[in-house]
MIDOSE-1310 file (N, C-alpha, C; in nm, 2 decimals, decimal comma, always signed):
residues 282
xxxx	-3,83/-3,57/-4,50/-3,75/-3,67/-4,42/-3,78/-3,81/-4,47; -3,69/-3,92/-4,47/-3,71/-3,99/-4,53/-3,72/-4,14/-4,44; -3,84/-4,18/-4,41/-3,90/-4,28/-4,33/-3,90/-4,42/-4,39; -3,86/-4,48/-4,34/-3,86/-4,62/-4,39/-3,92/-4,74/-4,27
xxxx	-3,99/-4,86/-4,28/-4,04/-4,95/-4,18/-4,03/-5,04/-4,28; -3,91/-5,14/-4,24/-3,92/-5,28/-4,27/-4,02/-5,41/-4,22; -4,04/-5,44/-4,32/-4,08/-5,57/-4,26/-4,05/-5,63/-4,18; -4,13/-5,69/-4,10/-4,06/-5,79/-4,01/-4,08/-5,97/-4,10
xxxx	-3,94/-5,98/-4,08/-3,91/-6,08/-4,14/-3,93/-6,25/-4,03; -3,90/-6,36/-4,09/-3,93/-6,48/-3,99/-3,76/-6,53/-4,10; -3,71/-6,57/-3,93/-3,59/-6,69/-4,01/-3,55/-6,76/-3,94; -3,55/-6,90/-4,03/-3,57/-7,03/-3,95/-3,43/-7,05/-3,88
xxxx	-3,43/-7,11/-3,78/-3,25/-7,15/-3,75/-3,24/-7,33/-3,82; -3,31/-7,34/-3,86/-3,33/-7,49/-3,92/-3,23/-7,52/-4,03; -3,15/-7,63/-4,01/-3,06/-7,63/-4,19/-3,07/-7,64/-4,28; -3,06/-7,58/-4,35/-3,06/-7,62/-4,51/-2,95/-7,65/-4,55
xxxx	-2,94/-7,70/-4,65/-2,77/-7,78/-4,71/-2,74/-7,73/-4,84; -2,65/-7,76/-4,91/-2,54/-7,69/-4,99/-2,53/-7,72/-5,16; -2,36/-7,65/-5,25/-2,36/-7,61/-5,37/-2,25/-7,68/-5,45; -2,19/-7,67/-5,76/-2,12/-7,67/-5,90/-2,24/-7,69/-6,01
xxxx	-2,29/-7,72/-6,06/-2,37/-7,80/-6,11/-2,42/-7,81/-6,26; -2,49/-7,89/-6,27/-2,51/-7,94/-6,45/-2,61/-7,79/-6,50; -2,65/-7,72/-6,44/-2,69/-7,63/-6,47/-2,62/-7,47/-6,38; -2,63/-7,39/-6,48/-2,56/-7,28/-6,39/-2,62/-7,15/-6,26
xxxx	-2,58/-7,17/-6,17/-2,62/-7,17/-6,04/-2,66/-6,97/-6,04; -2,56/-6,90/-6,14/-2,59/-6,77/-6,18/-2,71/-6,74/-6,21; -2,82/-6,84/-6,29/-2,89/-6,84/-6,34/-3,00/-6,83/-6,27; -2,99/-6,87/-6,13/-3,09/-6,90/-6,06/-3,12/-6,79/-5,99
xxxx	-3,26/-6,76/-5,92/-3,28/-6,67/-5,82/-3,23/-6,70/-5,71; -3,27/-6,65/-5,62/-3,24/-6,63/-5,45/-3,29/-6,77/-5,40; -3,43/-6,80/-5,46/-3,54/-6,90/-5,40/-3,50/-7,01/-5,40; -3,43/-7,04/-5,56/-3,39/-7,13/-5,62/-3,28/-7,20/-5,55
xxxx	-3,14/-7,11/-5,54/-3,06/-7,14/-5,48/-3,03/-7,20/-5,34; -3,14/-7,16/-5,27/-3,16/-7,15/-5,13/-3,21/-7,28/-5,15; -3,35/-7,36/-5,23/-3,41/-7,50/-5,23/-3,27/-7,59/-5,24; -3,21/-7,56/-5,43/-3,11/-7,63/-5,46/-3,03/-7,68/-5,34
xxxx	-2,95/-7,59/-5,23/-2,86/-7,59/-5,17/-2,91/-7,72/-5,05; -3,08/-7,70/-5,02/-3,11/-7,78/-4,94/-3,14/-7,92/-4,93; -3,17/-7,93/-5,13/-3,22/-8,03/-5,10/-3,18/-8,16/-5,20; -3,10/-8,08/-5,33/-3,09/-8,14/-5,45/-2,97/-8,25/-5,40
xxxx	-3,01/-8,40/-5,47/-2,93/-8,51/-5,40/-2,77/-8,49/-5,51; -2,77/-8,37/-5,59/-2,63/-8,38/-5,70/-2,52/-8,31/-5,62; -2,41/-8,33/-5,54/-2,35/-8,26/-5,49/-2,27/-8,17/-5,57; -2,31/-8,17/-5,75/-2,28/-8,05/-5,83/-2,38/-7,90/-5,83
xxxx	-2,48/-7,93/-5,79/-2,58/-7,89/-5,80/-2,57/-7,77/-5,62; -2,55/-7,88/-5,50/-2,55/-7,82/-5,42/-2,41/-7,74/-5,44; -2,32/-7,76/-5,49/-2,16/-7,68/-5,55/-2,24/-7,54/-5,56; -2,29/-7,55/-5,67/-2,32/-7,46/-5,73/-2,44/-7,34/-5,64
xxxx	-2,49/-7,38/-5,57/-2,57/-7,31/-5,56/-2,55/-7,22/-5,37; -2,40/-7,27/-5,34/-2,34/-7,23/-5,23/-2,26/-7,07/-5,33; -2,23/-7,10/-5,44/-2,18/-7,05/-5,51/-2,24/-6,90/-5,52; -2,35/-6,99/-5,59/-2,47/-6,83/-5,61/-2,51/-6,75/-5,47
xxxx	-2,53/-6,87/-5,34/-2,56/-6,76/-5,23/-2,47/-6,67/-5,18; -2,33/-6,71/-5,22/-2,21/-6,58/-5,12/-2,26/-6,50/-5,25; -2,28/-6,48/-5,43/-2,28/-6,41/-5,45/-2,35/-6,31/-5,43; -2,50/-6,35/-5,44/-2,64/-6,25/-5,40/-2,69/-6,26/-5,29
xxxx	-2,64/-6,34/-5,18/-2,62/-6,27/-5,06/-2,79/-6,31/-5,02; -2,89/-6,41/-5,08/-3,04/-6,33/-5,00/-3,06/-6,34/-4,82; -3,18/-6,33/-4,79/-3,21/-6,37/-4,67/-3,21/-6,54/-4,62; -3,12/-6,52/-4,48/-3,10/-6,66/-4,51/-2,95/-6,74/-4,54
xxxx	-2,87/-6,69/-4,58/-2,76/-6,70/-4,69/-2,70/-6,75/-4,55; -2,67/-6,68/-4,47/-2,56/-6,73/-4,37/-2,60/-6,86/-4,29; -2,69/-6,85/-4,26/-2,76/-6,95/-4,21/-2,75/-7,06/-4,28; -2,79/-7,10/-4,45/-2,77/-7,16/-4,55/-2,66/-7,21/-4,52
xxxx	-2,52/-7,16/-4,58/-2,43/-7,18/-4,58/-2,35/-7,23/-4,47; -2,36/-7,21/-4,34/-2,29/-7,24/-4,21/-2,37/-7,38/-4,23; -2,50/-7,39/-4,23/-2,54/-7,57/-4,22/-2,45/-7,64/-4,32; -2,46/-7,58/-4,46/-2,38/-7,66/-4,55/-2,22/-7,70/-4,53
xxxx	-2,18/-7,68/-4,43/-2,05/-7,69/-4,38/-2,01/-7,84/-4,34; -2,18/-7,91/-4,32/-2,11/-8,02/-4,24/-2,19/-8,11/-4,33; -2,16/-8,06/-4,51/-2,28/-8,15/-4,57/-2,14/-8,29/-4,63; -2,22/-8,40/-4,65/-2,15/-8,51/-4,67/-2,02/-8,48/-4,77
xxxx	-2,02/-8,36/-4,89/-1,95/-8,39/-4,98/-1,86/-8,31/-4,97; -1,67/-8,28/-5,00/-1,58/-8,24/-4,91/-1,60/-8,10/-5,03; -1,62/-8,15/-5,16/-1,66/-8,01/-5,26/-1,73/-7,90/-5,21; -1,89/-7,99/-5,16/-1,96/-7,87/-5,13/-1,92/-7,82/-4,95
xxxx	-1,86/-7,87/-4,89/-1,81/-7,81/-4,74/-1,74/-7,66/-4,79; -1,62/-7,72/-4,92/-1,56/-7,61/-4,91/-1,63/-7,47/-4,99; -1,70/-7,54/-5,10/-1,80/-7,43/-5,16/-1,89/-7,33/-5,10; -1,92/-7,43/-4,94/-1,96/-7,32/-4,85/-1,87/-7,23/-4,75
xxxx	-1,77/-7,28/-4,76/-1,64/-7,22/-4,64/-1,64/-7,05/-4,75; -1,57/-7,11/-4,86/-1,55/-6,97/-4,97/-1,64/-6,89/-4,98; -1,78/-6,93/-4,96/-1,88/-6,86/-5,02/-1,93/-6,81/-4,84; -1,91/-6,83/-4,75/-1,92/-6,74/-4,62/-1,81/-6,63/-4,59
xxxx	-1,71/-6,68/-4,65/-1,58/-6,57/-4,73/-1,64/-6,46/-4,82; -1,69/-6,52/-4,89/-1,70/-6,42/-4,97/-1,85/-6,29/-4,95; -1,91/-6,35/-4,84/-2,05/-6,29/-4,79/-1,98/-6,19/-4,67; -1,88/-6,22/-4,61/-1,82/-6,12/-4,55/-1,91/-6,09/-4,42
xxxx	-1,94/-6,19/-4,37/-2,03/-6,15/-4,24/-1,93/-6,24/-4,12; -1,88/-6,14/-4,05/-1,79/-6,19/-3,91/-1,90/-6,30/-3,88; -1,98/-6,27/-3,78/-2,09/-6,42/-3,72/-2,05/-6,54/-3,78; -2,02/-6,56/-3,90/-2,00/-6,70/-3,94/-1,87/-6,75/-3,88
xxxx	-1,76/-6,68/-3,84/-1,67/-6,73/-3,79/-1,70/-6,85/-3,68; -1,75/-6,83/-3,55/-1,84/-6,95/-3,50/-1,83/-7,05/-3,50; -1,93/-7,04/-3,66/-1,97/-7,20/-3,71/-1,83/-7,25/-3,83; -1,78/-7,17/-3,85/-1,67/-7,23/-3,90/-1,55/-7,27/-3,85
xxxx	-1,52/-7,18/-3,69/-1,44/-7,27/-3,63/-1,43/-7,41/-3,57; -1,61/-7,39/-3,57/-1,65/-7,50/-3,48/-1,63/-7,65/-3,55; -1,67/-7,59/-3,70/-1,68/-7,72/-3,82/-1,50/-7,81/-3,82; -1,44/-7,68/-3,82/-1,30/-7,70/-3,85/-1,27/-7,75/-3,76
xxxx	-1,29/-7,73/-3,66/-1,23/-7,85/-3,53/-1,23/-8,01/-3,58; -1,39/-7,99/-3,65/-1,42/-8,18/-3,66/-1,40/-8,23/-3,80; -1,33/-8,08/-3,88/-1,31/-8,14/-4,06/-1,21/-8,33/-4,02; -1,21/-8,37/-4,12/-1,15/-8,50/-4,14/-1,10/-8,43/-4,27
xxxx	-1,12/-8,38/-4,37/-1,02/-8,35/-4,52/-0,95/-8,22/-4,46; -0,87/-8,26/-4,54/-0,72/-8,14/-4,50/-0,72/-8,01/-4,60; -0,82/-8,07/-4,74/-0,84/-7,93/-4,82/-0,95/-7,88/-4,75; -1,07/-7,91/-4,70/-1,17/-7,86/-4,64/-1,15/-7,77/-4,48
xxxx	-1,06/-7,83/-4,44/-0,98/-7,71/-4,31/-0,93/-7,64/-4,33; -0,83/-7,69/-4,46/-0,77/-7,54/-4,49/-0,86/-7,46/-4,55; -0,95/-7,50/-4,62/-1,04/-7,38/-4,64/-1,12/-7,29/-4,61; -1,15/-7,36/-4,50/-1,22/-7,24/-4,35/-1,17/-7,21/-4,26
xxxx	-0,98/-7,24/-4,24/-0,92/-7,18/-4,19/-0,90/-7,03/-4,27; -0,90/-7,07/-4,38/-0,88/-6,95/-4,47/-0,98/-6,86/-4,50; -1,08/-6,88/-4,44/-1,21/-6,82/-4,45/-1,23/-6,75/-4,30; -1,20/-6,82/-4,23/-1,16/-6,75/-4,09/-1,10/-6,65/-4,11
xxxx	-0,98/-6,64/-4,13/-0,89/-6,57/-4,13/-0,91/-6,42/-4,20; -0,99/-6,39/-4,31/-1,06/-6,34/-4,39/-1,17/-6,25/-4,31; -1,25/-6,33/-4,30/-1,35/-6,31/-4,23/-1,28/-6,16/-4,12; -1,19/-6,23/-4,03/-1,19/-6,18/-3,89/-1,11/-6,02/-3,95
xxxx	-1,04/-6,07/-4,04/-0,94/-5,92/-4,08/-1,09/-5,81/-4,13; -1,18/-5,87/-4,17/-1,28/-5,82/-4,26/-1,25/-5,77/-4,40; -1,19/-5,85/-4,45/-1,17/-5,86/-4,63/-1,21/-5,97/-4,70; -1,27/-5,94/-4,81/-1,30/-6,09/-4,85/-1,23/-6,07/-4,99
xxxx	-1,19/-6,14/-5,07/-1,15/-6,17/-5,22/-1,17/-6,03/-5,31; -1,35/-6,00/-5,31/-1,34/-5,91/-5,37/-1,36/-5,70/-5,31; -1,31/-5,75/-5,23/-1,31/-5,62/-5,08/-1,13/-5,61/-5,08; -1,07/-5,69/-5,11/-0,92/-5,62/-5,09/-0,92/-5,52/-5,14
xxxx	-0,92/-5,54/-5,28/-0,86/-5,39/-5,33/-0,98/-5,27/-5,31; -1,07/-5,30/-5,27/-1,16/-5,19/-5,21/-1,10/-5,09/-5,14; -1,04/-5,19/-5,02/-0,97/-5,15/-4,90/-0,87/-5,05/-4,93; -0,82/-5,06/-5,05/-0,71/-4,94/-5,07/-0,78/-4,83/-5,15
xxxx	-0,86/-4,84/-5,15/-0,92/-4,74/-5,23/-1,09/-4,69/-5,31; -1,16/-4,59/-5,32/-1,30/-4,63/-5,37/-1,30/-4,64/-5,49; -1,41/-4,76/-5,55/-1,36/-4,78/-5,67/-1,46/-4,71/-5,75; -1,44/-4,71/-5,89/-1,55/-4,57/-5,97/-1,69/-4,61/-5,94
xxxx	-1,76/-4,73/-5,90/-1,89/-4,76/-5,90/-1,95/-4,68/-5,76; -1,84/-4,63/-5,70/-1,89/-4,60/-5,49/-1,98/-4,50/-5,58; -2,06/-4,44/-5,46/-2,18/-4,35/-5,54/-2,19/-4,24/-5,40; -2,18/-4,31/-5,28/-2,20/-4,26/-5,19/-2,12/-4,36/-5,03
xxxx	-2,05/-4,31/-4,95/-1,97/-4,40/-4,83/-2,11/-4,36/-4,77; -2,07/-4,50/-4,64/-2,14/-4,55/-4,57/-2,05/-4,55/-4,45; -2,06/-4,47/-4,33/-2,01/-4,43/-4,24/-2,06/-4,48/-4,12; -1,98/-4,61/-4,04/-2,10/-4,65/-3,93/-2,04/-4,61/-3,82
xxxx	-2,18/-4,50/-3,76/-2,13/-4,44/-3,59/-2,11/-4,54/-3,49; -2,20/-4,48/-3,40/-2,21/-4,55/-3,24/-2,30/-4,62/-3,27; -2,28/-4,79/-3,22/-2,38/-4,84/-3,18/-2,43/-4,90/-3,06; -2,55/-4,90/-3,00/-2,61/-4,88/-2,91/-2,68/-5,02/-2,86
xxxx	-2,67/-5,11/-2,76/-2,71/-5,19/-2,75/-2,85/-5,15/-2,64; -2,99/-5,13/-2,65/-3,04/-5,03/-2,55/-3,14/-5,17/-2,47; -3,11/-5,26/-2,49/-3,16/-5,41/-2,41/-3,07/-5,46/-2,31; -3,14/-5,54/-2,18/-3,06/-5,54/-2,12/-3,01/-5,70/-2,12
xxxx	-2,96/-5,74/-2,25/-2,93/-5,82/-2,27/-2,81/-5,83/-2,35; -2,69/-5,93/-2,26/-2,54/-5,94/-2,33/-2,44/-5,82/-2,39; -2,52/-5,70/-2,29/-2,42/-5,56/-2,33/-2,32/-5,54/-2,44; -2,21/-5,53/-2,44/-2,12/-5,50/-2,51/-2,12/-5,61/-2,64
xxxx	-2,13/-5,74/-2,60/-2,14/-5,85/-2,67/-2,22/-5,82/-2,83; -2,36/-5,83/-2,78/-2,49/-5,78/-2,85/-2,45/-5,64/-2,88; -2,36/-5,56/-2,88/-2,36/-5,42/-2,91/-2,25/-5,42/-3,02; -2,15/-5,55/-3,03/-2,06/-5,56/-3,15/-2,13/-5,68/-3,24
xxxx	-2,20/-5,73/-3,22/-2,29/-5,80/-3,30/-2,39/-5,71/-3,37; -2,41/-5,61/-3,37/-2,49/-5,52/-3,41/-2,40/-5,46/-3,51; -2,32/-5,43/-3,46/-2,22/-5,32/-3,54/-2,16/-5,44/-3,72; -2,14/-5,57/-3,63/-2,09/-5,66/-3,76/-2,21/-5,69/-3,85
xxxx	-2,31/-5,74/-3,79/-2,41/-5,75/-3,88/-2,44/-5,58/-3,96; -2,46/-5,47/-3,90/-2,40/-5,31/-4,01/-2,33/-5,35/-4,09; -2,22/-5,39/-4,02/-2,09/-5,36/-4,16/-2,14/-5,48/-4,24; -2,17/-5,62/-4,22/-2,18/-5,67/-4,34/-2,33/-5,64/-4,43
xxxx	-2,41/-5,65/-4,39/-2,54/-5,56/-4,46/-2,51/-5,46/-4,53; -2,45/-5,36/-4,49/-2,42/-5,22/-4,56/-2,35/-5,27/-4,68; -2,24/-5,35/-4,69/-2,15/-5,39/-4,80/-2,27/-5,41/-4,87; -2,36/-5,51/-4,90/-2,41/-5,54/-4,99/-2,55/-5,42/-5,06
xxxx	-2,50/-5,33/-5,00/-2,63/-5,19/-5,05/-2,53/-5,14/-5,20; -2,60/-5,13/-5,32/-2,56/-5,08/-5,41/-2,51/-4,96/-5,44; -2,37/-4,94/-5,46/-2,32/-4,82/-5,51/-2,24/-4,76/-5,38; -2,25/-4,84/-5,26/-2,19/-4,77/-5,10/-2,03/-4,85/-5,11
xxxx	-1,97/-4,79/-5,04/-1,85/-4,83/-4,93/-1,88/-4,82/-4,78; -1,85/-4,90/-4,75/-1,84/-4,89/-4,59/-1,69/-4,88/-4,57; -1,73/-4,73/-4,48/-1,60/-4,76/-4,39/-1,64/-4,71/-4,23; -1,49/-4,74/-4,16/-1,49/-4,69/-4,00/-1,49/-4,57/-3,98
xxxx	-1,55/-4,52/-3,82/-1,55/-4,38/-3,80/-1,37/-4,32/-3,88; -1,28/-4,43/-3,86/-1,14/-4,33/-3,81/-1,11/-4,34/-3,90; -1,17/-4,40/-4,07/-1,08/-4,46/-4,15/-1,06/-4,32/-4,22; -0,94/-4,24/-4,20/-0,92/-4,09/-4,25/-0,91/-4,12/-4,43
xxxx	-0,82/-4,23/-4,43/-0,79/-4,24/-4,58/-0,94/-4,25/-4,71; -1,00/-4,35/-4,68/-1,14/-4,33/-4,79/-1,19/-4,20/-4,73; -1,22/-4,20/-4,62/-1,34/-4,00/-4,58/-1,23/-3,96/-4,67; -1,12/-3,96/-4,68/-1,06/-3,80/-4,77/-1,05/-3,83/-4,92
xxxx	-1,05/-3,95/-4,94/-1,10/-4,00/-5,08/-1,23/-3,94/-5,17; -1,35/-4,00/-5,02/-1,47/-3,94/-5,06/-1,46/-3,82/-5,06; -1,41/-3,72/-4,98/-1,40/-3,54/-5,00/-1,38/-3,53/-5,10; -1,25/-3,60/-5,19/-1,22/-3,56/-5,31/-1,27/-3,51/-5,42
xxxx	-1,34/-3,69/-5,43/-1,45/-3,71/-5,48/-1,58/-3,63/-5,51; -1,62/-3,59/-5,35/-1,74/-3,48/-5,33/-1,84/-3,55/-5,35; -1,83/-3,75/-5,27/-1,93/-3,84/-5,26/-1,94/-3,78/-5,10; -2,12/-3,80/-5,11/-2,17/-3,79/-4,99/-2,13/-3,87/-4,91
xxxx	-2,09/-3,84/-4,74/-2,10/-3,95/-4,66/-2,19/-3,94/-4,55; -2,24/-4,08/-4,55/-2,37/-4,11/-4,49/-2,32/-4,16/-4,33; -2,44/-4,13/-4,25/-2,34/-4,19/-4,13/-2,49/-4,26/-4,07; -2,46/-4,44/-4,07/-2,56/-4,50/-3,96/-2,57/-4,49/-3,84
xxxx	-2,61/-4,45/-3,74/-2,60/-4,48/-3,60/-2,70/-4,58/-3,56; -2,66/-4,71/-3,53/-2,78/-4,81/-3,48/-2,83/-4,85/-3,33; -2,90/-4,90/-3,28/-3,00/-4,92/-3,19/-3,04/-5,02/-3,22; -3,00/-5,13/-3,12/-3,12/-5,24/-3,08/-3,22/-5,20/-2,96
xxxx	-3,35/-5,19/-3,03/-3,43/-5,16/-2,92/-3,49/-5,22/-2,87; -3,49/-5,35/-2,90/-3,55/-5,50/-2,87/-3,50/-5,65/-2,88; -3,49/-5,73/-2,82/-3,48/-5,83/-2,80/-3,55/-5,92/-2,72; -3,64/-6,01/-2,77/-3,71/-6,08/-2,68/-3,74/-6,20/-2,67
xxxx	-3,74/-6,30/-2,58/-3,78/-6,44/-2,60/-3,89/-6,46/-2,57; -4,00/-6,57/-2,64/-4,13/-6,59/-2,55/-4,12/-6,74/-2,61; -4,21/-6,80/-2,58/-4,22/-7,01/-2,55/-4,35/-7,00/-2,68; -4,32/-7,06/-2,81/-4,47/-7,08/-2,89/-4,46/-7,25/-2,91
xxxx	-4,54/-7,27/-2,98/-4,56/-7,41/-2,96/-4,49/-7,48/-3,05; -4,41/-7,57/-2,95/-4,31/-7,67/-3,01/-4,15/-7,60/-2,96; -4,16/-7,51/-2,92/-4,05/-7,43/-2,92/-4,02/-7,27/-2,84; -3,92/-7,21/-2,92/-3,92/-7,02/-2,85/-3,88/-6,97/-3,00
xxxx	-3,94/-6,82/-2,97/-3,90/-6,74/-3,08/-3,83/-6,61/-2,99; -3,72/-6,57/-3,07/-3,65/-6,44/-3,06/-3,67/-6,37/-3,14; -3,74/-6,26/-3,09/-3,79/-6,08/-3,16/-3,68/-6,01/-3,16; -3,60/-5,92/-3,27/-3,53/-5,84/-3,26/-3,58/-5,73/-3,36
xxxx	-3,58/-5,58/-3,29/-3,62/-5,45/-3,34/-3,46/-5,37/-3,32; -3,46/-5,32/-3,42/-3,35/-5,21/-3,47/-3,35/-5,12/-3,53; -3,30/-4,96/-3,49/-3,35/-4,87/-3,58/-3,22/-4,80/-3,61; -3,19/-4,71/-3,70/-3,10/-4,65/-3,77/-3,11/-4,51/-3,78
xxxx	-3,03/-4,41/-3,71/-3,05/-4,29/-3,74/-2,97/-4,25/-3,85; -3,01/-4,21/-3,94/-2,94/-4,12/-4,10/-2,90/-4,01/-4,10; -2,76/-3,99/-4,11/-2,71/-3,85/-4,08/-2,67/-3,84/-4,18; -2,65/-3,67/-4,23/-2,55/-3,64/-4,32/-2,45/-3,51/-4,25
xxxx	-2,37/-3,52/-4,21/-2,30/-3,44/-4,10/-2,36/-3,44/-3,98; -2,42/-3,35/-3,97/-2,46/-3,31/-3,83/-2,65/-3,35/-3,85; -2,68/-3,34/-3,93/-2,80/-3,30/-4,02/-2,89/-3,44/-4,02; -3,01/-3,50/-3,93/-3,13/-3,60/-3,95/-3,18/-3,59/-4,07
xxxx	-3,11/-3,68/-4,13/-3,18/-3,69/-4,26/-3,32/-3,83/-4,24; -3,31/-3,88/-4,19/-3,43/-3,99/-4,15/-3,38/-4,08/-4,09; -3,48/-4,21/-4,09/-3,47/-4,32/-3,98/-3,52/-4,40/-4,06; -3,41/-4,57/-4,07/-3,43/-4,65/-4,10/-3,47/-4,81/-3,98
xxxx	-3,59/-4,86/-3,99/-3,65/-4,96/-3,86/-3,63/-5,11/-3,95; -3,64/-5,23/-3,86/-3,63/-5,33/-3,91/-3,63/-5,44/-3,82; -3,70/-5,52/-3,82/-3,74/-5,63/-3,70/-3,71/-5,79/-3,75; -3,69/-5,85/-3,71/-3,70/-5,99/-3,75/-3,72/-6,07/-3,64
xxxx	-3,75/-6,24/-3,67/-3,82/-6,32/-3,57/-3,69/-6,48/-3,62; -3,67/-6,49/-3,47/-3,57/-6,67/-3,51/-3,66/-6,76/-3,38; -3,66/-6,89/-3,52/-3,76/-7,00/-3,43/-3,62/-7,11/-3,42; -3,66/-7,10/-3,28/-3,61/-7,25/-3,22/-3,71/-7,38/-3,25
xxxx	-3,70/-7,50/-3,27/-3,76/-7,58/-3,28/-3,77/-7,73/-3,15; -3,71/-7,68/-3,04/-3,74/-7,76/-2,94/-3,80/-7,68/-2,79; -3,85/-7,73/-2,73/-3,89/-7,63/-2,62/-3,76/-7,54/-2,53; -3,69/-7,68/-2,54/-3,53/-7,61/-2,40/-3,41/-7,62/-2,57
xxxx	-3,36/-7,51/-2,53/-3,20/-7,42/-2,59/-3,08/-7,40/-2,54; -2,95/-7,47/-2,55/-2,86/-7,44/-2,49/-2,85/-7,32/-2,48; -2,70/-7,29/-2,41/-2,67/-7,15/-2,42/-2,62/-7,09/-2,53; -2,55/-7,17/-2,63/-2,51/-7,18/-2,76/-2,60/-7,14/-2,87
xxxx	-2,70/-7,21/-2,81/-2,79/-7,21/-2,89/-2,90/-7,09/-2,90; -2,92/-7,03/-2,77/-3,00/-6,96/-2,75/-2,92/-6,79/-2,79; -2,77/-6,82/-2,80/-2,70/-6,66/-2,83/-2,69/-6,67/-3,02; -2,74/-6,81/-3,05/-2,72/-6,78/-3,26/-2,91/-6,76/-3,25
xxxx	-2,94/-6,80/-3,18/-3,10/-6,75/-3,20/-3,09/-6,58/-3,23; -3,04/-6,55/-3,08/-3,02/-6,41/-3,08/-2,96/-6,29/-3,18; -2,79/-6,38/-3,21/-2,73/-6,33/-3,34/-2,81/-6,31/-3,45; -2,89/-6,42/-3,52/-2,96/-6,47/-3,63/-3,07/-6,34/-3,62
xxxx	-3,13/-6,32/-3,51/-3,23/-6,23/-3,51/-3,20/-6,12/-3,52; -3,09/-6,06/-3,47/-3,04/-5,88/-3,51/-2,98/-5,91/-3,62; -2,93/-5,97/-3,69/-2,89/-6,02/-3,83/-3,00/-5,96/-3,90; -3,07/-6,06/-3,89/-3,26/-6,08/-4,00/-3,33/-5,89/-3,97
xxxx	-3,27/-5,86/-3,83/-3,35/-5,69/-3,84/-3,28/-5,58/-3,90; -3,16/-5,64/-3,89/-3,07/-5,56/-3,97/-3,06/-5,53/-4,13; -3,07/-5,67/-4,16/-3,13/-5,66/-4,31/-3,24/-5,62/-4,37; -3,36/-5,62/-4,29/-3,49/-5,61/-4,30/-3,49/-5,41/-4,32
xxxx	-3,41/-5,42/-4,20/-3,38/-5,22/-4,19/-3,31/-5,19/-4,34; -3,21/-5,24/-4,40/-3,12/-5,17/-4,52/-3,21/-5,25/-4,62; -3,27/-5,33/-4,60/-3,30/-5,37/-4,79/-3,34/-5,29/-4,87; -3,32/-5,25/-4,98/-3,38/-5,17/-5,04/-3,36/-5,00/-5,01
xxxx	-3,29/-4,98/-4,94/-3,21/-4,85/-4,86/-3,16/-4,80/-4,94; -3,15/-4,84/-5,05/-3,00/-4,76/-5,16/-3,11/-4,64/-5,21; -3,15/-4,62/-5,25/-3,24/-4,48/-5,33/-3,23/-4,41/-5,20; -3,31/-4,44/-5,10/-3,36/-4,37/-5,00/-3,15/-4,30/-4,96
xxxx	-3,09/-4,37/-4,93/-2,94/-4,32/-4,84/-2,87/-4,22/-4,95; -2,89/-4,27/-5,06/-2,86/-4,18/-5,18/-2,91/-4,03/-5,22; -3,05/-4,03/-5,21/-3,16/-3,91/-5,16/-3,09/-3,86/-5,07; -3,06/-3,92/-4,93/-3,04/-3,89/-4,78/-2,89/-3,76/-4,81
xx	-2,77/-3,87/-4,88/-2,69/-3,76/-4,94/-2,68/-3,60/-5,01; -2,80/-3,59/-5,07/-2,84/-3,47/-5,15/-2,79/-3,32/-5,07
C-alpha cells in the first residue's frame, strides 16, 4: 500500500511582486522567478517572471501573483491577471475581483475580467481543448470524490475550498486529467482507453489558529484517500502553516489565511504523487 507524508510546508501571506524581460524568464527556476517577481526594479523582468510562475506553477505562485496585481506597471498587472488564468486555481478569483474594482487602465480590467471569467467556468487557455477530450499525454484520470470538511470551521465554505484547491493541484500532477464524479464523457473516454481511474477522496482534518510572536499562524492538515474502484489503494497527508504578520486580522483576512493554508496542504499532499497515483492505478 502506498503511504505518502508530506511535508509540512510554511507560506507567507506577505507580497511579493511581479513579471517580460531582457533575459528569458523560461530559463529560470521556481526560486528565481518567485525573487525576480518580487523584487527586480525592470518591469520587463517582473513581465517575465509572472509569466514563468502561471507556467510552473511552484509553491507560492498564487500568492505571488494576486500581490503582483496591484504592482505599479499596467504590463506587469496584466501579466499577472493571465498568468492566475492560466494557474487555474478558483481562490484567486477574490483577489482579482477585488483589484478590478480599483483598476484605473481599461486593458488591465479587461484582463482580469477575463481571467475571472475563466477561472469561474474552470478552463484556462490551455484546458479548453482538454475539456473536450483526453489528450495522448493523459496516462491516468484523476477522479475527485467527496470532500469532507471534518473541522468545525466555515462548513460547507471550507469544504468547497478544499475541493478547488483538489482540482487545481491535481491539474498540475504529470500525465493526469482531472475530472468530475458525473463527467460520463472523459470516464468513458478513459474506459476506452483502458486508462486507470484514480479516485481522491479528501479530508480536512485540521485547521487551527494559535498567537506567535508578532502575529497568528494557521495550521492546515489534509489527507487523501486513493481508490481505484472500490479498492484502498493508499493515503496521501499534507499540512501546511500561513503567517499573519500583525497580531489582530480582519475577517478577510483571517478566511485567505485559512484559504492559503488548505491550499499549501493540499500541495504538500500531491507533490510529487505522480509515480505513487500511477502505481496506485496498476
Amino acid at each position: 500500500m502506498l503511504t505518502r507524508r508530506a511535508v509540512c510546508l510554511a507560506l507567507a501571506v506577505a507580497g511579493l511582486s511581479l513579471t517580460w524581460g531582457p533575459r528569458p524568464a523560461f530559463g529560470l527556476d521556481s526560486a528565481d522567478a518567485l525573487r525576480d517577481l518580487a523584487r527586480s526594479p525592470d518591469f520587463r523582468v517582473r513581465v517575465s517572471a509572472a509569466v514563468a510562475i502561471g507556467h510552473t506553477r511552484p509553491l507560492g505562485a498564487r500568492a505571488a501573483l494576486e500581490t503582483a496585481l496591484g504592482d505599479k506597471h499596467p504590463a506587469v498587472r496584466i501579466a499577472a491577471a493571465n498568468a492566475l488564468a492560466e494557474l487555474g486555481d478558483p481562490l484567486a478569483v477574490a483577489a482579482l475581483a477585488r483589484r478590478s474594482g480599483s483598476e484605473t487602465s481599461a486593458s488591465v480590467k479587461a484582463q482580469m475580467q477575463s481571467a475571472i471569467q475563466q477561472l469561474q467556468r474552470g478552463v484556462t487557455a490551455d484546458q479548453g481543448s482538454a475539456r473536450r477530450g483526453l489528450g495522448p499525454s493523459v496516462r491516468y484520470v484523476v477522479r475527485l470524490g467527496p470532500m469532507r470538511n471534518s473541522t468545525n470551521i466555515r462548513g460547507d465554505e471550507m469544504r468547497s475550498v478544499l475541493h478547488d484547491a483538489t482540482r487545481s493541484r491535481a491539474r498540475a500532477l504529470k500525465g493526469a486529467a482531472v475530472v468530475a464524479d458525473g463527467d460520463s464523457t472523459l470516464l468513458s473516454q478513459a474506459s476506452g482507453r483502458r486508462l486507470p481511474v484514480i479516485t481522491l477522496e479528501g479530508s480536512l482534518t485540521q485547521l487551527a489558529e494559535s498567537a506567535v510572536t508578532g502575529g497568528i499562524q494557521v495550521q492546515a492538515h489534509v489527507e487523501f484517500l486513493v481508490r481505484r474502484g472500490q479498492i484502498l489503494k493508499g493515503t496521501l497527508t499534507g499540512g501546511a502553516t500561513t503567517y499573519g504578520t500583525t497580531p489582530t486580522v480582519s475577517d478577510l483576512g483571517r478566511r485567505r489565511l485559512q484559504d492559503d493554508a488548505v491550499d499549501g496542504a493540499v500541495e504538500s499532499a500531491l507533490r510529487g504523487a505522480d509515480q505513487g497515483l500511477i502505481v496506485a492505478g496498476l
